[in-house]
C-alpha angles and dihedrals in degrees: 000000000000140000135198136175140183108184133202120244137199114158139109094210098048117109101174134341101212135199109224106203127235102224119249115353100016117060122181112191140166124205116188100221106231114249122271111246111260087254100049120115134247102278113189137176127192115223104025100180115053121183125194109202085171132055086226097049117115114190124191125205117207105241121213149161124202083345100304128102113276102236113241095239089061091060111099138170118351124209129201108196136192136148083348104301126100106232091180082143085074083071137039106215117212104190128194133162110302096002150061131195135201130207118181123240133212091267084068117129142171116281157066131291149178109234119198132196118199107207127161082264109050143292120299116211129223141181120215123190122185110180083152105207122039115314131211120274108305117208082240083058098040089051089044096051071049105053093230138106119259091232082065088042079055099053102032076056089055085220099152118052148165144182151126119036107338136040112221126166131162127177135205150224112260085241149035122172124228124284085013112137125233124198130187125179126195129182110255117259118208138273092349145121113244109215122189125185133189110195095336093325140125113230109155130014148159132073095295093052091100088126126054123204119187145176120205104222098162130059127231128047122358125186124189128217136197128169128160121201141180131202083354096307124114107237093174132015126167132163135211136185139205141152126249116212129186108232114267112271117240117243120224136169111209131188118249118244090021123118109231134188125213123184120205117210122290132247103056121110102210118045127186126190128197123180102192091344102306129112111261098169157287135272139064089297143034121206104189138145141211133231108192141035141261146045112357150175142219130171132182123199115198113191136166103049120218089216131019134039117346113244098029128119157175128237112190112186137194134213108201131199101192109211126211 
């Protein structure tokens, strides 16, 4: 598992929006794309978010500059970025004039990630998202069972906002995974109470909550809130969404009457096991066997990881089919 994002900022109070990494499967990173030079012409690509919920989807994006198809020849190197490293090998690129498709490979795993393309006038940004099997509702779904835009969704769901004294938006990734960390960080602005909110919760608050750090423990719809107010009265406000999945469960098929042995990832310090919700154990493995047949669960929760942000953690679960 791994997780990118390059947000979007607007704000004249914002000093850096940060990733904040799940250790070892799930990796939540941020790159600042490096400016295009003042000549360079208008690169586009639509659409600029692509998500694979299949091994054998292949999506294509519509490339232009200044509204005419980007010659092939002029598409150079692409880049697939997440926690630092390029993982391009996840995707084989077939590029023509004006487009470029992506299939997906075998070294294709669940995630997010920042795709660049290098081209003679600049670099053209792309998200990629691969949960790989259906995900929950995502706010484009939810516009399009709407009729609307999301850009309308955006604003009915009054999820961007300024006013007062001082203008502040942020924007996030589509989605975020449970048990997976966010971190925002705004200059301080003076004399004021920072207030953050997570669904209608408060979550962090006072005049040195300038930062928010927040784990998503539950999955479905989360909206993020941020005002800042003085003597009572709001001076900034702004509003963000995402949705929070749980990590595909694995599907395995498992002889009856035959000790097996599972290992979680390494690099927690507390495991729990539960085999049909039920504990089964602690510890960075289970050995267990069933004695009967039929559908089964196990889950493994790994908390307390040994790098990476505290309070975050990893939830790997199985869906069995015992075997007579």
């Amino acid at each position: 598992m791994r997780c990118g994002t390059q947000p979007g900022l607007e704000m004249s109070s914002m000093r850096n929006l940060r990733g904040t990494a799940v250790a070892g499967l799930l990796a939540f990173w941020v790159i600042t794309a490096a400016a295009a030079p003042a000549f360079a012409a208008a690169l586009k690509a639509d659409p600029d978010v692509l998500v694979f919920h299949h091994t054998n989807q292949s999506l294509t994006a519509a490339i232009t500059r200044d509204g005419q198809p980007l010659p092939a020849a002029e598409m150079g190197e692409v880049k697939l970025w997440a926690s630092g490293h390029d993982y391009d090998e996840m995707f084989r690129y077939d590029k023509s004039d004006g487009a470029l498709k992506l299939t997906p490979t075998g070294f294709c795993e669940v995630g997010s990630y920042d795709m660049v393309l290098t081209t003679p006038s600049g670099n053209l940004n792309l998200k990629v998202f691969t949960p790989l099997d259906e995900m929950p509702e995502t706010l484009e779904r939810v516009a399009a069972s709407m009729g609307i835009s999301l850009d309308e969704l955006r604003r009915r769901m009054g999820l961007v906002t300024s006013l007062g004294e001082v203008k502040v938006s942020f924007s996030l990734p589509e989605v975020y995974y449970e048990g997976q960390a966010l971190e925002l960080e705004l200059d301080a602005i003076e004399g004021v109470t920072h207030t953050w909110k997570v669904n209608d919760a408060v979550v962090a608050e006072g005049p040195d909550a300038a930062r928010l750090f927040y784990v998503f423990d539950t999955p479905g719809l989360a909206l993020v809130e941020y005002t800042a107010s003085r003597a009572g009265q709001t001076v900034a406000a702004a509003s963000d969404s995402t949705m929070v999945a749980r990590v595909p469960a694995i599907e395995w098929k498992v002889p009856g009457n035959v000790e097996f042995t599972l290992n979680a990832a390494p690099g927690y310090g507390k495991y729990t096991w539960t085999v049909n919700g039920k504990p089964a154990g602690q510890g960075e493995s289970l050995t267990y066997k069933f004695t009967g047949v039929g559908p089964a669960s196990i889950e493994c929760l790994c908390e307390e990881p040994a790098s990476g942000p505290k309070g975050t953690f990893l939830r790997i679960a199985y869906d069995v089919t015992v075997t007579g």
